[in-house]
N, C-alpha and C positions, 0 to 999 in steps of 0.2 A: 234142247241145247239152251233157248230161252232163259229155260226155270232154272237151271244150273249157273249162268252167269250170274245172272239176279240173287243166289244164294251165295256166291263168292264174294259177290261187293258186300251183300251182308255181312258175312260172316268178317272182310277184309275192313266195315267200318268199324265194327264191334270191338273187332283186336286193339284200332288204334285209341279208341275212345278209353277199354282198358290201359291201355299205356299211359294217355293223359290223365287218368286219375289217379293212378298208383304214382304217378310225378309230383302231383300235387299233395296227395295226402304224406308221402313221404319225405317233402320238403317241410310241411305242417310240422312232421314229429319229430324233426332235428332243429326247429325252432328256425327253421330259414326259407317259411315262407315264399314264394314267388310273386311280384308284386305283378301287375296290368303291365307297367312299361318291359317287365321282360318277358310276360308269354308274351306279348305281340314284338317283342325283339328293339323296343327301344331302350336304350340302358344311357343313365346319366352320367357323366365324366365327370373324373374328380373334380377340374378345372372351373367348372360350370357354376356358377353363381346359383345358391337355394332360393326357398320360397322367399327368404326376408332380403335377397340378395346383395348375400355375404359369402366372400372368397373362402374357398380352407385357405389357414394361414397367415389373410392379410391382418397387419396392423391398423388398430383402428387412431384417426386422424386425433392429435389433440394430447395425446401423450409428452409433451413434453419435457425435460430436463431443467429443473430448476438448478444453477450453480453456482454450489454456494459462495459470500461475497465478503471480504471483510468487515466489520466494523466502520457506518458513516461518518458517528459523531464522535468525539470523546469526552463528550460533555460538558465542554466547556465555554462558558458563554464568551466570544471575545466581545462581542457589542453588534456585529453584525445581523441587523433587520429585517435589511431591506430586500423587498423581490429579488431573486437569483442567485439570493449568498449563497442556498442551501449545497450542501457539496456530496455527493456519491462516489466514495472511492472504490472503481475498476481493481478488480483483480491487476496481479502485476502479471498476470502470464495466461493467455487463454489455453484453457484444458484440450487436451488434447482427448482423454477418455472420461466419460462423466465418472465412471466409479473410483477413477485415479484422483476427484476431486478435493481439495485443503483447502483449507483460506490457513494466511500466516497465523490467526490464534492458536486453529488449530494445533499447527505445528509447533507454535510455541508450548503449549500446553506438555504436550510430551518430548521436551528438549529438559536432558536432567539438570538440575538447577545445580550450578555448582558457586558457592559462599564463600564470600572473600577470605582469601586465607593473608594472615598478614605478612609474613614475609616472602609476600609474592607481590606485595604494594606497587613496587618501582616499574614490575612486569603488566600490571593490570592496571593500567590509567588512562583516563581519555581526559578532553575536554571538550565541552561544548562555550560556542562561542558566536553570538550575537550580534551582528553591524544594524550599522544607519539609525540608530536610535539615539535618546528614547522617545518615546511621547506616550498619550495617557491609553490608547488603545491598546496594543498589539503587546509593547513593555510591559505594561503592569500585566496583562492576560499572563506572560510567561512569568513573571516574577511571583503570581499568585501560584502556579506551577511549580515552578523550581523549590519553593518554600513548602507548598503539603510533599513533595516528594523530598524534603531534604536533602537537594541539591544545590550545589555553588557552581555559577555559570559565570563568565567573561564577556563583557556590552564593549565591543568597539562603540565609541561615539563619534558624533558629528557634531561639530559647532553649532554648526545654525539650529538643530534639533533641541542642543543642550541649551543656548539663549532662549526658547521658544516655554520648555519643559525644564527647568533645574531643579525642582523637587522632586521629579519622579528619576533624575541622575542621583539625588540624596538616599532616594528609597533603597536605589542596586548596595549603592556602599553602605547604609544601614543593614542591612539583610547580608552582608559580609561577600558582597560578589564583588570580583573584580573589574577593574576597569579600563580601558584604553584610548587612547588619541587616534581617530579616522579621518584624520584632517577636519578644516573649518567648512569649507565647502564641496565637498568630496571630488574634488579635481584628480583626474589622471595625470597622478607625480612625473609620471615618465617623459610629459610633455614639458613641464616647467621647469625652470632655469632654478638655479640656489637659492636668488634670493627670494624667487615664488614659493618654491618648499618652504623655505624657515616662514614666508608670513601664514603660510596654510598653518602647518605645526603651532608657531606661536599664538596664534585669534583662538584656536581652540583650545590652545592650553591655559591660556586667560580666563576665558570664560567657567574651565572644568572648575581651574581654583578657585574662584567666585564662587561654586555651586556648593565644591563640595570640600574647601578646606587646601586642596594638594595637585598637583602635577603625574601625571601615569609617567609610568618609565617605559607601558610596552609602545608600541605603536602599528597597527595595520594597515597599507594602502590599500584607499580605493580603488578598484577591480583588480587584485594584487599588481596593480603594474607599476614596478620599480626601475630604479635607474644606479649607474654604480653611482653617481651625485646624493642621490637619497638614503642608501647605503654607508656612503661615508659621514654625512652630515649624522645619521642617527649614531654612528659608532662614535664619532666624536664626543656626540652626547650622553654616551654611554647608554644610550635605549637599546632594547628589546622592538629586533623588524618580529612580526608574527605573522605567518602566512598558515595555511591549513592543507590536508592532504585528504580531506572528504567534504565534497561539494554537494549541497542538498539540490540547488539550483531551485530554493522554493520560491526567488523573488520570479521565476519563471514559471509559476501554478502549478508545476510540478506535483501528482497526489500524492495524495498521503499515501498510502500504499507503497505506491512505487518507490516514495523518499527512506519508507520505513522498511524497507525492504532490502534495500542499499546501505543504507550505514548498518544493517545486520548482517551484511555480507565483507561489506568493508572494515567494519572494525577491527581494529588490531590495538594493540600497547603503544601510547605514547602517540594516537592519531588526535588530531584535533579537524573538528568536526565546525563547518560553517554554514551558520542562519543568518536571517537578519527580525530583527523585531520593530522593523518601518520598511516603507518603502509604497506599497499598493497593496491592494486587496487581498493577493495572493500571500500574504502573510498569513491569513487563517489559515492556511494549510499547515503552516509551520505549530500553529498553537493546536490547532486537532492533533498535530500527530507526538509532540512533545512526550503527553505521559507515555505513553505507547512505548518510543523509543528511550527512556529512561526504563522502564520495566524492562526492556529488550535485554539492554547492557547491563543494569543490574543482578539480573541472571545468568548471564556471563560469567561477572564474577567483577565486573569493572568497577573501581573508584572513579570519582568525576573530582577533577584539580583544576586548578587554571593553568594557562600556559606559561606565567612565569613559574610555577611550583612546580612545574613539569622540566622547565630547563635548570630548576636549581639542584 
């Protein structure tokens, strides 16, 4: 009975050992191997971090989204030197998907240009128009502008600006831009009594003549605030009130972007458009963005007039 058991465990190891090798050689020859962790039954999960450990699937850190930005400078020197001028114009709208990304050249780029047709003149006309100046920084920067782009713009003035600078009010009206009265000291009309009005109007219309020969006919209040007093006083006069219905709001730093962005949404026929060419610093905003926004509406399809050629 002994020898008889002793030949069954034999013969019961032999079978199994047969079986593990025909597993193995048979896994060899279909190219799928069994490795150590699964004969002894430990099998790695996907989840499980490799030898370099690295996830399936994860993203590696440091990939990030560069998006794209407008245009900082326009290359125009206004004089500004000093630490902090430099200015970086923000997108006007943060992106929502990276791939859906534009900057406005973009777009403009593929906006189809359509060429002033002429008798569509009275329908296609803007004006750009200028306060609180001049003086030899900010004014001349744009007048060197409006001149390589061959444009005629509109300088509301200021007394005290024009006493200070009357050459460079001589430059506007040589260069064939027009002109207007902003009062002498840019007092809020709305406050002042008749005979405060006529001495604001009159000190500045003294001095214009002085500068430049003649008396303007338009006239703009300072922060547009009017009164029916100032109203009647200038109808009497037969002046031109000139108010605007596109605010750049660039004596508020306003970027360039966003300013540029805005009068190419708001433009329309027969808009007249307000900057200033003094005030503070934030004036470079206005001179970076200038050719910009000339190219803008030139591709439109827009003439630039002044606002009396616009009312006649």
């Amino acid at each position: 009975m002994g020898n008889k058991r002793r030949i069954r465990r034999r013969s019961l190891a032999a079978a199994v050992m047969l079986v593990v090798i025909s597993i193995i050689i048979g896994g060899c020859g279909t190219g799928m191997g069994l490795s150590l962790a699964e004969i002894t039954g430990k099998v790695v999960k996907a989840d499980e971090t490799d030898q370099n450990n690295n996830k399936p699937g994860a993203v590696e850190q440091g990939d990030l989204v560069d998006y794209p930005r407008p245009p900082e400078k326009s290359g125009i020197d206004n004089g500004d030197t000093g630490k902090g001028d430099e200015h970086t114009a923000p997108p006007s709208e943060q992106p929502s998907k990276p791939g859906n990304v534009t900057t406005p050249d973009k777009e403009q780029e593929h906006e189809p240009e359509t060429p002033p047709v002429e008798h569509h003149y009275k329908d296609k006309i803007i004006a750009l128009t200028f306060d609180d100046g001049p003086d030899k920084k900010y004014t001349t920067a744009i007048l060197d502008i409006l001149k390589e782009k061959g444009v005629k713009a509109t300088f509301f003035v200021v007394g005290q600006q024009v006493k200070k600078e009357p050459e460079v009010l001589q430059r506007i009206v040589d260069e064939g831009h027009a002109i207007g009265n902003h009062s002498m000291n840019h007092k809020d009309m709305a406050k002042l009594n008749a005979e405060q009005i006529q001495q604001e109007i009159d000190e500045a219309d003294k001095l214009i003549e002085e500068a430049v020969g003649f008396k303007p006919k338009m006239f703009r209040a300072p922060y547009g605030a009017v009164s029916d007093t100032l109203k009647s006083m200038l109808k009497d006069e037969d002046r031109e009130l000139v108010s605007w219905n596109i605010d750049t709001r660039d004596w508020a730093g306003t970027p360039v972007s966003d300013m540029r962005e805005m009068i190419r949404k708001k433009a329309k026929p027969h808009a007249i458009i307000l900057m200033h060419s003094f005030g503070n610093k934030n004036i470079k905003h206005t001179v970076e963005m200038l050719p910009y926004v000339i190219d803008d509406l030139k591709k439109k399809g827009y003439t630039f007039v002044t606002p009396d050629e616009m009312a006649g």
